[in-house]
PDB file of the backbone (N, CA, C, O) and the ligand in Angstrom, with CONECT records:
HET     ZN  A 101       1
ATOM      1  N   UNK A   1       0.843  -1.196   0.000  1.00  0.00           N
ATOM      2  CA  UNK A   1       0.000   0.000   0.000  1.00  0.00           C
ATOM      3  C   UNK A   1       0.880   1.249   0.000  1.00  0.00           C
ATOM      4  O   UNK A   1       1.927   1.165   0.643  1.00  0.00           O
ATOM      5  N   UNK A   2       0.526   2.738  -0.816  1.00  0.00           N
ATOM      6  CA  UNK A   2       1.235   3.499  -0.884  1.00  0.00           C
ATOM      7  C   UNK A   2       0.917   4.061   0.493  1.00  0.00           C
ATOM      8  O   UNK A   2      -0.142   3.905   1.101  1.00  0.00           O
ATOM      9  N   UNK A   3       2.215   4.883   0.982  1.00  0.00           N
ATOM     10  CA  UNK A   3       1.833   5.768   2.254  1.00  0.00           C
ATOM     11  C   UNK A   3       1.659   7.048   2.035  1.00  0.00           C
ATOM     12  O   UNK A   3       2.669   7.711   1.796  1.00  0.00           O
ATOM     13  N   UNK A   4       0.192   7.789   2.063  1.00  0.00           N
ATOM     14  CA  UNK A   4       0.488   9.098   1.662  1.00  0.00           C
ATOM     15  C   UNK A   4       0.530  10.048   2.338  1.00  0.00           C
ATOM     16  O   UNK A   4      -0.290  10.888   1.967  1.00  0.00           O
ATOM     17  N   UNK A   5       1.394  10.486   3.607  1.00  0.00           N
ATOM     18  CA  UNK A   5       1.372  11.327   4.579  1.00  0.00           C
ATOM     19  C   UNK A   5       0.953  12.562   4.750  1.00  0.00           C
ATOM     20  O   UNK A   5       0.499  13.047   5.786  1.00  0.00           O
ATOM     21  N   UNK A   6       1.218  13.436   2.996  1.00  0.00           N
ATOM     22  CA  UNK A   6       0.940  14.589   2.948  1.00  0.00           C
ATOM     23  C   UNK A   6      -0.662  14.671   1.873  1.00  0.00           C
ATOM     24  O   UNK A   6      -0.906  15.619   1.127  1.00  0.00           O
ATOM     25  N   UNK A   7      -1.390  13.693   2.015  1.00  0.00           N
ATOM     26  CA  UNK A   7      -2.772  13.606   0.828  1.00  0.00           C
ATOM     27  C   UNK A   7      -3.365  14.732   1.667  1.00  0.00           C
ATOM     28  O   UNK A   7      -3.060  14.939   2.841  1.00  0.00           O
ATOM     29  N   UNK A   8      -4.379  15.552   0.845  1.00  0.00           N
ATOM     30  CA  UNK A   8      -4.956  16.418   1.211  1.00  0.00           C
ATOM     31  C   UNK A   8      -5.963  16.575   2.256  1.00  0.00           C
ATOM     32  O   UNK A   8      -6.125  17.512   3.039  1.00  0.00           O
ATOM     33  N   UNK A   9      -6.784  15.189   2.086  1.00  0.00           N
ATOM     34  CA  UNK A   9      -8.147  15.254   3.302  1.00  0.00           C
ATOM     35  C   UNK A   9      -7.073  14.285   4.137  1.00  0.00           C
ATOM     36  O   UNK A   9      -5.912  14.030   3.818  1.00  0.00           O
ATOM     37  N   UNK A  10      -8.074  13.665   5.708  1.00  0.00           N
ATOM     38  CA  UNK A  10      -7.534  12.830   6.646  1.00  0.00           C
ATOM     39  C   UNK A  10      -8.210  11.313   6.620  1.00  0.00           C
ATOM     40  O   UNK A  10      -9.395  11.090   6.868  1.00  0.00           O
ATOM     41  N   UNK A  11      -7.268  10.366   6.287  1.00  0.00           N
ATOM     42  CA  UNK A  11      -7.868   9.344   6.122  1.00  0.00           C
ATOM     43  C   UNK A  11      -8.778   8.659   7.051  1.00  0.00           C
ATOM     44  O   UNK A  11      -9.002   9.418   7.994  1.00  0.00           O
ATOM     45  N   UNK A  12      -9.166   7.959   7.130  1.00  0.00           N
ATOM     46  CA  UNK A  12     -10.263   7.608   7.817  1.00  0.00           C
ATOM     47  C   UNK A  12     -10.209   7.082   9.768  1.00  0.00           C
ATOM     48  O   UNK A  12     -10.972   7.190  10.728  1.00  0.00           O
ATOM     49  N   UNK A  13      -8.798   6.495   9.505  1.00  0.00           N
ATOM     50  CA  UNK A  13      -8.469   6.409  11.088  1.00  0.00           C
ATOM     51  C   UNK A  13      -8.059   7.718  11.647  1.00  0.00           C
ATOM     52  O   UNK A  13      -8.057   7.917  12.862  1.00  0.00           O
ATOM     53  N   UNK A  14      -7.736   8.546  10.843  1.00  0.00           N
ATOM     54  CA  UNK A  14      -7.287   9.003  11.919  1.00  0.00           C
ATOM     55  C   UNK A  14      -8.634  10.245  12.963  1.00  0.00           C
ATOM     56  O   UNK A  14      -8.443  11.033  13.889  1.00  0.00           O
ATOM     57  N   UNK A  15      -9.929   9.832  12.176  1.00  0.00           N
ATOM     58  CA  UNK A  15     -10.940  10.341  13.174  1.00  0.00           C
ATOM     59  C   UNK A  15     -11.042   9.937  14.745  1.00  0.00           C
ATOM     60  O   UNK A  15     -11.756  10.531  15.552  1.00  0.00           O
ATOM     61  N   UNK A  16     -10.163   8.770  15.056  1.00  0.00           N
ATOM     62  CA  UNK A  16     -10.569   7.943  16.240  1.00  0.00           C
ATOM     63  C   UNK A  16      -9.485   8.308  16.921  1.00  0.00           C
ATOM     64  O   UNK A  16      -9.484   7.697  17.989  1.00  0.00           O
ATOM     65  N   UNK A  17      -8.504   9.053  16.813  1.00  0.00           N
ATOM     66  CA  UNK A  17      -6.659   9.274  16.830  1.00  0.00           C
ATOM     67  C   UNK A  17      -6.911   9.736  18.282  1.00  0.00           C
ATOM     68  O   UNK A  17      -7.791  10.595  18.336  1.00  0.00           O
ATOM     69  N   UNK A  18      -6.183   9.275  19.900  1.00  0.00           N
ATOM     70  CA  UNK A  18      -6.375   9.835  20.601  1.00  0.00           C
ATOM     71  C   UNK A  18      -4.913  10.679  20.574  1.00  0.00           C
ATOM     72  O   UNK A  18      -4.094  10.370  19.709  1.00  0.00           O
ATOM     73  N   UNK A  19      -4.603  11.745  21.533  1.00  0.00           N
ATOM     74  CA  UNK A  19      -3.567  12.955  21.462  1.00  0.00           C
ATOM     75  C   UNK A  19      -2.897  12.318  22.577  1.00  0.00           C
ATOM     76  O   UNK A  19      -2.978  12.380  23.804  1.00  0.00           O
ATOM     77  N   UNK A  20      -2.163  11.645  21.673  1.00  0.00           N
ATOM     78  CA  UNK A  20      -0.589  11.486  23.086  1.00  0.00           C
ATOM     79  C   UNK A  20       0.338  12.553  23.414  1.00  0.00           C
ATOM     80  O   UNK A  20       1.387  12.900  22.870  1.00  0.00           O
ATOM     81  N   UNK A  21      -0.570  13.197  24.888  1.00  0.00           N
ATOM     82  CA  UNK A  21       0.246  14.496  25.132  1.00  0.00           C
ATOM     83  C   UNK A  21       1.280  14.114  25.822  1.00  0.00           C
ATOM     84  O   UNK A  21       2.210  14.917  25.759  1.00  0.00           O
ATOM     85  N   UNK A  22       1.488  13.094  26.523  1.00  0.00           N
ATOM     86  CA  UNK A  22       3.099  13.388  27.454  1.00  0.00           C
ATOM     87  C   UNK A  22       3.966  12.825  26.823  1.00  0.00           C
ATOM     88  O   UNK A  22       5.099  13.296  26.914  1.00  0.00           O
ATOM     89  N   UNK A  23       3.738  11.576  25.931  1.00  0.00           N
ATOM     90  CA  UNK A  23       5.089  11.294  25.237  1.00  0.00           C
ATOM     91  C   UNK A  23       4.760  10.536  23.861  1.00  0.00           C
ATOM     92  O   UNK A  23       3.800   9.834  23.543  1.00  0.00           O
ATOM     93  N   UNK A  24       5.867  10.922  23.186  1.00  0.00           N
ATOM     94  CA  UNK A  24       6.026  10.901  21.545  1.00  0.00           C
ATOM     95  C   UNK A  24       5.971   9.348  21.022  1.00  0.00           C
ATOM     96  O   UNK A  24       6.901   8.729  20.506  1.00  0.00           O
ATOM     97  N   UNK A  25       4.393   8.788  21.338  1.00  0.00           N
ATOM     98  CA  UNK A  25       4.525   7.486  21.134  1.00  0.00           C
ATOM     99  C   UNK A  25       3.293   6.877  20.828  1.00  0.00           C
ATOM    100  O   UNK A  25       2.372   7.581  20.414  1.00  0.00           O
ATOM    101  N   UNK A  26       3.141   5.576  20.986  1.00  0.00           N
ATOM    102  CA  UNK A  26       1.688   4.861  20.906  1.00  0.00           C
ATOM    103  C   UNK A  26       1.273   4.737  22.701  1.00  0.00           C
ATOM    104  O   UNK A  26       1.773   3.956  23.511  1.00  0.00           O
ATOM    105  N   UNK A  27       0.174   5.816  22.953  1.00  0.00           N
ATOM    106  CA  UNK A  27      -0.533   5.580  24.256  1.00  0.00           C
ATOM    107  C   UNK A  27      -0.851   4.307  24.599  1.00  0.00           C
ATOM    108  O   UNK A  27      -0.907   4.206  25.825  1.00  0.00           O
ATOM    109  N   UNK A  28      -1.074   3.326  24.049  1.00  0.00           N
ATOM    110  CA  UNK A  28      -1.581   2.107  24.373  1.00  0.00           C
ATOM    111  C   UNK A  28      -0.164   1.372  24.537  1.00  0.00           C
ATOM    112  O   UNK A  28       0.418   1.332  25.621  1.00  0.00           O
ATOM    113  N   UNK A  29       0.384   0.742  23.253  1.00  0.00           N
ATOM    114  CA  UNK A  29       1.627  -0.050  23.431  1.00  0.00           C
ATOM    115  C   UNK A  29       3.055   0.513  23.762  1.00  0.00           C
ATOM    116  O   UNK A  29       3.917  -0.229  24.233  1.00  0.00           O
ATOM    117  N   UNK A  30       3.243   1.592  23.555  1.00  0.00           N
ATOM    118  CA  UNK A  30       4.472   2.445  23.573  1.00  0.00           C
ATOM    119  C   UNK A  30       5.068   2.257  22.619  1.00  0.00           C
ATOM    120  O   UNK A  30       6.179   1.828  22.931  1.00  0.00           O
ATOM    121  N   UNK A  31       4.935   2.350  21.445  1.00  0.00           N
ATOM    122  CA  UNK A  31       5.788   1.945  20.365  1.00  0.00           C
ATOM    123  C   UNK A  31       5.635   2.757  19.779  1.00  0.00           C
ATOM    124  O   UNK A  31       4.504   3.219  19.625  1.00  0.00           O
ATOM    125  N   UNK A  32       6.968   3.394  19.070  1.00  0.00           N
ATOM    126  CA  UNK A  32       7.389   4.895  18.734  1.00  0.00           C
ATOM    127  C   UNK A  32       6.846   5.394  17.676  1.00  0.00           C
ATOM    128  O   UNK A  32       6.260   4.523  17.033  1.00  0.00           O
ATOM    129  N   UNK A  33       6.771   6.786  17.061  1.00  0.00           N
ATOM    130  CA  UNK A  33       6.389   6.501  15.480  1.00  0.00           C
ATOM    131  C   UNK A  33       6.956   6.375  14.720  1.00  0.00           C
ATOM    132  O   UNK A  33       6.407   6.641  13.650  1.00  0.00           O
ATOM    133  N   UNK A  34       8.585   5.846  14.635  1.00  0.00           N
ATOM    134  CA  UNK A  34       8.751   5.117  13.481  1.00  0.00           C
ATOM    135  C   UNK A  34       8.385   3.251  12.954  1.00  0.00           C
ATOM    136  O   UNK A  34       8.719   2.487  12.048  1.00  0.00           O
ATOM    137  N   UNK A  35       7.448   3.227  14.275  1.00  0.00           N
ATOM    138  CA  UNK A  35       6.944   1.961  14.364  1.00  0.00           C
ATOM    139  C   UNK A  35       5.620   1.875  13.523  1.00  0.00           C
ATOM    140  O   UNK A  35       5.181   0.886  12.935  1.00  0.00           O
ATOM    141  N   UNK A  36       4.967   3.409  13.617  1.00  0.00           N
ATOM    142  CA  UNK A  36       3.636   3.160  12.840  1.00  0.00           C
ATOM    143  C   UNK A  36       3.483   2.845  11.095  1.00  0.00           C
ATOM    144  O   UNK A  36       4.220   3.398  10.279  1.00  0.00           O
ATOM    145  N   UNK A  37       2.521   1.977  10.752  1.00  0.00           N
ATOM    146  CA  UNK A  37       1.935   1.019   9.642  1.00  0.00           C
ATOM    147  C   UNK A  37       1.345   2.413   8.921  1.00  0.00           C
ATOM    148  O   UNK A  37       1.403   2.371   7.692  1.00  0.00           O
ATOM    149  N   UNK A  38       0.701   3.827   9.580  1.00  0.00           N
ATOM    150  CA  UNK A  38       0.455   4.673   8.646  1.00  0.00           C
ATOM    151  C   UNK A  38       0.990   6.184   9.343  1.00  0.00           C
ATOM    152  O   UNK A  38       1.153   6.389  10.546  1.00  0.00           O
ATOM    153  N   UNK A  39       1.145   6.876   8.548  1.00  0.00           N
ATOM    154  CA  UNK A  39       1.091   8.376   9.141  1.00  0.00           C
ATOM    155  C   UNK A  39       0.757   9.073   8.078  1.00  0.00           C
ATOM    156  O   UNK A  39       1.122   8.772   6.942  1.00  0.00           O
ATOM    157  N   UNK A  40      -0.167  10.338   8.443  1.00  0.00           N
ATOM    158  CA  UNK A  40      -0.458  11.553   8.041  1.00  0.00           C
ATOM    159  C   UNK A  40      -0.334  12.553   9.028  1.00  0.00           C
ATOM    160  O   UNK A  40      -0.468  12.611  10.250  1.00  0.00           O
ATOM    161  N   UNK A  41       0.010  13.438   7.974  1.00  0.00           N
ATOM    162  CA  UNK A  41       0.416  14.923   8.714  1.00  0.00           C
ATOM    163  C   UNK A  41      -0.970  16.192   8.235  1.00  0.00           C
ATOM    164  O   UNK A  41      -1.589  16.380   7.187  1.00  0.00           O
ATOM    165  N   UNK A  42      -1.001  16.770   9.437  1.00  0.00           N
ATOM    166  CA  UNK A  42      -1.763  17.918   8.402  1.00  0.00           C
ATOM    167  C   UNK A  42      -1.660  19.127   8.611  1.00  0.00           C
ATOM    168  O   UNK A  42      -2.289  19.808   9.421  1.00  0.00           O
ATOM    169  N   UNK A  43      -0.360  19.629   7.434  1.00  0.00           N
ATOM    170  CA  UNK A  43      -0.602  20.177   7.085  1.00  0.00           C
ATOM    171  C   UNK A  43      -1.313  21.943   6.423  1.00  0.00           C
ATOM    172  O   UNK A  43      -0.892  22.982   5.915  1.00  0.00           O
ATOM    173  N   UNK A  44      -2.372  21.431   6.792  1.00  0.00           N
ATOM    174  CA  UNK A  44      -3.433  22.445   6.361  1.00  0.00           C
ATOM    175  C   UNK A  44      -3.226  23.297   7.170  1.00  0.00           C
ATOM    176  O   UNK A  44      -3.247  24.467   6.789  1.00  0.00           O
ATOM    177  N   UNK A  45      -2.941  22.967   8.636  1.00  0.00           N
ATOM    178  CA  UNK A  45      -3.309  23.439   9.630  1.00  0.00           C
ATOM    179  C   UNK A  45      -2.384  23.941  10.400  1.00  0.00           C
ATOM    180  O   UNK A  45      -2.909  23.999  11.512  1.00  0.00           O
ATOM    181  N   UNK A  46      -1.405  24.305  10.461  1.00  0.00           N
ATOM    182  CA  UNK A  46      -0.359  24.709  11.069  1.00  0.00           C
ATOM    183  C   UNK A  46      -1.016  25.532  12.221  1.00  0.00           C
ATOM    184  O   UNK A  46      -1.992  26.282  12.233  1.00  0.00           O
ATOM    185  N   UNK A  47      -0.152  25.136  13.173  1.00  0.00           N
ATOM    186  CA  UNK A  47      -0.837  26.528  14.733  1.00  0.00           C
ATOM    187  C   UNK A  47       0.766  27.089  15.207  1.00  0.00           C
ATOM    188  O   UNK A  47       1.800  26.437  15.353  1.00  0.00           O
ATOM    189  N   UNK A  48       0.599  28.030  15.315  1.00  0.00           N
ATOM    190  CA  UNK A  48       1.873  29.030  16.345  1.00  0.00           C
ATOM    191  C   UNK A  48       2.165  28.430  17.326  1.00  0.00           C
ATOM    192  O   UNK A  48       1.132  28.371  17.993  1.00  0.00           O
ATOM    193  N   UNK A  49       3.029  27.890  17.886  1.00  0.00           N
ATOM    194  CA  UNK A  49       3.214  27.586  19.486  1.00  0.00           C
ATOM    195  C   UNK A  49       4.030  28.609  19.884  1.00  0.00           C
ATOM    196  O   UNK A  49       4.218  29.623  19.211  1.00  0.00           O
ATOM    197  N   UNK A  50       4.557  28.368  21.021  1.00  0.00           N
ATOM    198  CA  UNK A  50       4.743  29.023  22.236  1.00  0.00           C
ATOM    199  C   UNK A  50       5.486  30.438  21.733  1.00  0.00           C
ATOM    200  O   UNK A  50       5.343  31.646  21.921  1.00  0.00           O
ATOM    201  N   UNK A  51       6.599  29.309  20.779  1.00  0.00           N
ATOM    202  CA  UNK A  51       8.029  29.960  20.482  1.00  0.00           C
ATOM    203  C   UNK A  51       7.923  30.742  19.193  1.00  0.00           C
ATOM    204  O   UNK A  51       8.898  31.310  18.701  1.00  0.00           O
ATOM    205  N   UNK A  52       6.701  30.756  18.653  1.00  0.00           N
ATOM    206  CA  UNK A  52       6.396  31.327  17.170  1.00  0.00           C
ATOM    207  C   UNK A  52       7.230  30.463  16.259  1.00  0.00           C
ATOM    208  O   UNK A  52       7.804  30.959  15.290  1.00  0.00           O
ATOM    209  N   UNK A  53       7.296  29.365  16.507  1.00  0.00           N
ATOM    210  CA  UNK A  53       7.068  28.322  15.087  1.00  0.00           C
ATOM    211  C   UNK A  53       6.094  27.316  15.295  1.00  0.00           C
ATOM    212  O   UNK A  53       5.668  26.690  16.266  1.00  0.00           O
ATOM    213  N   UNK A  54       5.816  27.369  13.729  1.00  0.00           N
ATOM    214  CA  UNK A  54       4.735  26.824  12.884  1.00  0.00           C
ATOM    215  C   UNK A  54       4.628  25.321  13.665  1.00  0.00           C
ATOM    216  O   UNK A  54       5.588  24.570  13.491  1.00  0.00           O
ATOM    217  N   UNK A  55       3.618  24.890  14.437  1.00  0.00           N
ATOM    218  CA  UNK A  55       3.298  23.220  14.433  1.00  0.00           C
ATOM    219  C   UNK A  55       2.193  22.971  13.624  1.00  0.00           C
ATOM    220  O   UNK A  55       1.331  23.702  13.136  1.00  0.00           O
ATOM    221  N   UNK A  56       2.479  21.399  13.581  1.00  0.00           N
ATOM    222  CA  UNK A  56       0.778  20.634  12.916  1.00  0.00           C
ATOM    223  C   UNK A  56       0.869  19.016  13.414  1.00  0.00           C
ATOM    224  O   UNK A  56       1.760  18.194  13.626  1.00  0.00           O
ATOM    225  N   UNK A  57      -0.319  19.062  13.459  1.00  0.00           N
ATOM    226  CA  UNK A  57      -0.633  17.766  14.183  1.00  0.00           C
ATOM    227  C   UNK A  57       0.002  16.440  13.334  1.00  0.00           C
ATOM    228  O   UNK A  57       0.067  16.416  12.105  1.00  0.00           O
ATOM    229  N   UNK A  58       0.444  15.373  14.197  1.00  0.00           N
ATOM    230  CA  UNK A  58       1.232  14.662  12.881  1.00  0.00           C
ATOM    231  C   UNK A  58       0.153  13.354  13.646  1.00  0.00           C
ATOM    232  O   UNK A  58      -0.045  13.154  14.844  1.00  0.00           O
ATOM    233  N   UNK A  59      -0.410  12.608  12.431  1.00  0.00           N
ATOM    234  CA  UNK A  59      -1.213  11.457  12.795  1.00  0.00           C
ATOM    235  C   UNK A  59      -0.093  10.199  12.813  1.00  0.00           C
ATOM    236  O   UNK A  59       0.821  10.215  11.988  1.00  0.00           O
ATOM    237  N   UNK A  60      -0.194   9.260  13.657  1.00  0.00           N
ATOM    238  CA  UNK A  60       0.127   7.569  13.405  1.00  0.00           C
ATOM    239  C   UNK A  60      -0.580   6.724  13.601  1.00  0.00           C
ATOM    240  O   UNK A  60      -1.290   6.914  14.588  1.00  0.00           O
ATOM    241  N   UNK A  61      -0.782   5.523  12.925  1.00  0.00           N
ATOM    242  CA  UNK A  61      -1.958   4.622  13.082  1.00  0.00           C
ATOM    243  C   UNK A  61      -0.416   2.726  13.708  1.00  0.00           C
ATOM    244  O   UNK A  61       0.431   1.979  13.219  1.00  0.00           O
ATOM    245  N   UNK A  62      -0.825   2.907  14.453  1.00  0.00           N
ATOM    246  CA  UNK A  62       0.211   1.632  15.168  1.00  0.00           C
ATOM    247  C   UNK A  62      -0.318   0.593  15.092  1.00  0.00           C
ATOM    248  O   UNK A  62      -1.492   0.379  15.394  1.00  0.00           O
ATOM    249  N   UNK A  63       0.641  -0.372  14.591  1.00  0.00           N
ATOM    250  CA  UNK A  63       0.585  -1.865  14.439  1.00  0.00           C
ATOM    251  C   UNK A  63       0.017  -2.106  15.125  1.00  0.00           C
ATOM    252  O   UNK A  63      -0.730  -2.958  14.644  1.00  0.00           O
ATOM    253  N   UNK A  64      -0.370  -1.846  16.686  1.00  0.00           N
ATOM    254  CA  UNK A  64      -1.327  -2.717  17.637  1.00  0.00           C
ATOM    255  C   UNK A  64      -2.842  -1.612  17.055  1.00  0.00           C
ATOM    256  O   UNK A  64      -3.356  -0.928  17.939  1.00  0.00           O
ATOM    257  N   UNK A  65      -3.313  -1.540  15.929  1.00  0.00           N
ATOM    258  CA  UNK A  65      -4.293  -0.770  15.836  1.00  0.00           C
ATOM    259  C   UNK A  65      -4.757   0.210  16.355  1.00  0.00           C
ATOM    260  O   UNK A  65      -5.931   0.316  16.001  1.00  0.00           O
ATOM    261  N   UNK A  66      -4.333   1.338  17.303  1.00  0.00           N
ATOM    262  CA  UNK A  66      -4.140   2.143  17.988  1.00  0.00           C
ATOM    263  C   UNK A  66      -4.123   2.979  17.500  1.00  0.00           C
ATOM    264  O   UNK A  66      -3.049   2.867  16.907  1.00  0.00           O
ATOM    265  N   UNK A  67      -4.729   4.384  17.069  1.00  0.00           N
ATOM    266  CA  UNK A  67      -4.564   5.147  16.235  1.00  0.00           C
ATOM    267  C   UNK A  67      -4.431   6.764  17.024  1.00  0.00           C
ATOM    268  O   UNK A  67      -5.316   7.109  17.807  1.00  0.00           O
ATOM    269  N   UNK A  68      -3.541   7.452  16.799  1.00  0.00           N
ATOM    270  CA  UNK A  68      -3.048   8.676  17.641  1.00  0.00           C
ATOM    271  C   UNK A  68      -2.515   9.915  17.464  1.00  0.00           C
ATOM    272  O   UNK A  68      -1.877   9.594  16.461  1.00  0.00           O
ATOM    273  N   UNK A  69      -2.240  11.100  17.610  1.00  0.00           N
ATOM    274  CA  UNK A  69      -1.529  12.054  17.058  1.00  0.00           C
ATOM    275  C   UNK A  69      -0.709  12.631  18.420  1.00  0.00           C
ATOM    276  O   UNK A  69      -0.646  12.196  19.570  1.00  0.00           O
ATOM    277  N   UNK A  70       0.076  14.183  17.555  1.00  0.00           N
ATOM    278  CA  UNK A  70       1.004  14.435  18.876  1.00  0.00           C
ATOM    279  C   UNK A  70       1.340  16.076  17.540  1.00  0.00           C
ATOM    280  O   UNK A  70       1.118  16.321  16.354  1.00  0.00           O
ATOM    281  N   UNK A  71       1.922  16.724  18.645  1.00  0.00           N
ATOM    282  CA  UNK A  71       2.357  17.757  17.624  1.00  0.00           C
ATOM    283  C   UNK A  71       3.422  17.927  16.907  1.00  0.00           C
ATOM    284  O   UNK A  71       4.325  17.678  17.706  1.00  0.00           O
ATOM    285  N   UNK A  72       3.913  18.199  15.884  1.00  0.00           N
ATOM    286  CA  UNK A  72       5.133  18.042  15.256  1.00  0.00           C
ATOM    287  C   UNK A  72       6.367  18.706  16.065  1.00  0.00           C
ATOM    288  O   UNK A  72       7.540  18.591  15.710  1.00  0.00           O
ATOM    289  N   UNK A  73       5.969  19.354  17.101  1.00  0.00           N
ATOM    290  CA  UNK A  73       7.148  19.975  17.154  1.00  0.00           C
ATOM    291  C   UNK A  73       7.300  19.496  18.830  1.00  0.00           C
ATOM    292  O   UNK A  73       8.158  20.092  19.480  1.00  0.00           O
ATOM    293  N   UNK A  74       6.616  18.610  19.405  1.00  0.00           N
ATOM    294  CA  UNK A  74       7.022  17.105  20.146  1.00  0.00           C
ATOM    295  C   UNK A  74       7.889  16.443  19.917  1.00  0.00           C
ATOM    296  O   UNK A  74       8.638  15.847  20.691  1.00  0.00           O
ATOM    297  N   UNK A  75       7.868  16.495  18.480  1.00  0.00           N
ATOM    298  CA  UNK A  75       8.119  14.905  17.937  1.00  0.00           C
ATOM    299  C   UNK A  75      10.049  15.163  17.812  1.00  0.00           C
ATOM    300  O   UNK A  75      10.642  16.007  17.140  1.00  0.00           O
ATOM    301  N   UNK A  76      10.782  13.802  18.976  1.00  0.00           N
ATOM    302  CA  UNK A  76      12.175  13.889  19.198  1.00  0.00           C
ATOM    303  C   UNK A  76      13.128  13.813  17.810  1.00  0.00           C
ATOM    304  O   UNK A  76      12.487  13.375  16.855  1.00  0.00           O
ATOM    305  N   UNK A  77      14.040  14.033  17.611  1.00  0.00           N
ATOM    306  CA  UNK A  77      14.611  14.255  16.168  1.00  0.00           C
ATOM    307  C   UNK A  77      14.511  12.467  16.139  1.00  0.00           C
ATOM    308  O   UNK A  77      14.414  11.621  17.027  1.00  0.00           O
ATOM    309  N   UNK A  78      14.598  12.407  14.523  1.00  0.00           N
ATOM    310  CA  UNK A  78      14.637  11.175  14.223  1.00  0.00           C
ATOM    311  C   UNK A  78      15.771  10.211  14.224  1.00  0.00           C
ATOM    312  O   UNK A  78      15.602   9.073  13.787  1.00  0.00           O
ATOM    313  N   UNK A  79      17.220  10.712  14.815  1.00  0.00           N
ATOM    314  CA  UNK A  79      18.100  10.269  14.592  1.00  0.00           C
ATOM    315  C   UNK A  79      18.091   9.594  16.029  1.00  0.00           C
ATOM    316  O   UNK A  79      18.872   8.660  16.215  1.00  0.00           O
ATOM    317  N   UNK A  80      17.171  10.050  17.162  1.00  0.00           N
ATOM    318  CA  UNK A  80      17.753   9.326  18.717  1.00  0.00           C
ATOM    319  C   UNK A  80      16.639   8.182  18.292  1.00  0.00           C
ATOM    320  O   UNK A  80      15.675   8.555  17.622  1.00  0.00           O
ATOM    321  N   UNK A  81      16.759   6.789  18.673  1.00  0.00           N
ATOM    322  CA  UNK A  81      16.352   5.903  18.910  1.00  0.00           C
ATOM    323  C   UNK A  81      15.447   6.360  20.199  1.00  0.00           C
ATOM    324  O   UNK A  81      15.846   6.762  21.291  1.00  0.00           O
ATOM    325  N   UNK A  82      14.157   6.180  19.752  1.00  0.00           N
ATOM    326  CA  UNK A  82      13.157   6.666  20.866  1.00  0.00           C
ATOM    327  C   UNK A  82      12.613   5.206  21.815  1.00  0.00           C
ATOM    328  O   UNK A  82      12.104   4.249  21.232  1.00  0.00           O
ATOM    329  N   UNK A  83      12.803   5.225  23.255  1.00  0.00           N
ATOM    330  CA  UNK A  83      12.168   4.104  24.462  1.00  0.00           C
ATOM    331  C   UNK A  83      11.499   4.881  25.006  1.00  0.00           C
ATOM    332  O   UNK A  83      12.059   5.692  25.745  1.00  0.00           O
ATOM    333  N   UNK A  84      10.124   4.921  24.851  1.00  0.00           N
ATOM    334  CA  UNK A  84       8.705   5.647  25.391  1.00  0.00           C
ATOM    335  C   UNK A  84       8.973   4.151  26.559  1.00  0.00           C
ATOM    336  O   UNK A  84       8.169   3.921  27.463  1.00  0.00           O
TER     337      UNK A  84
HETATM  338 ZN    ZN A 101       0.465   0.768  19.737  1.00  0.00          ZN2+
END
């Protein structure tokens, strides 16, 4: 299946997505998002945070079916090996 992170509307899981606010992961299993089977970003929506840069909500849908978001500018660089 193609992954299309940046498609324009939000695919269908991610209506159910709960907001993992304390850490950059799957709320249910802990498994990071380079573990997730889908991601979308959106995009559309960019919000100001604190520091006056641009966030947007980044969706993951996790192998244990778990489906979740977090804000992009949460999210730990991709180079540290993340243990939620
Ligand atoms: Zn999970």
């Amino acid at each position: 299946m193609m992954l299309d992170a940046f498609a324009p509307t939000p695919p269908e899981w991610t209506r159910q997505a709960i907001h993992a606010y304390d850490r950059f992961c799957c709320p249910k299993c802990g498994a990071s998002s380079l573990e997730a089977v889908q991601v979308w970003i959106n995009r559309r929506s960019p919000v100001l945070g604190e520091d006056r840069r641009r966030k947007w909500q980044e969706f993951y849908l996790c192998h244990c079916s778990c489906a979740w978001w977090a804000w992009s500018s949460d999210r730990p660089p991709t180079v540290v090996k993340i243990n939620c």
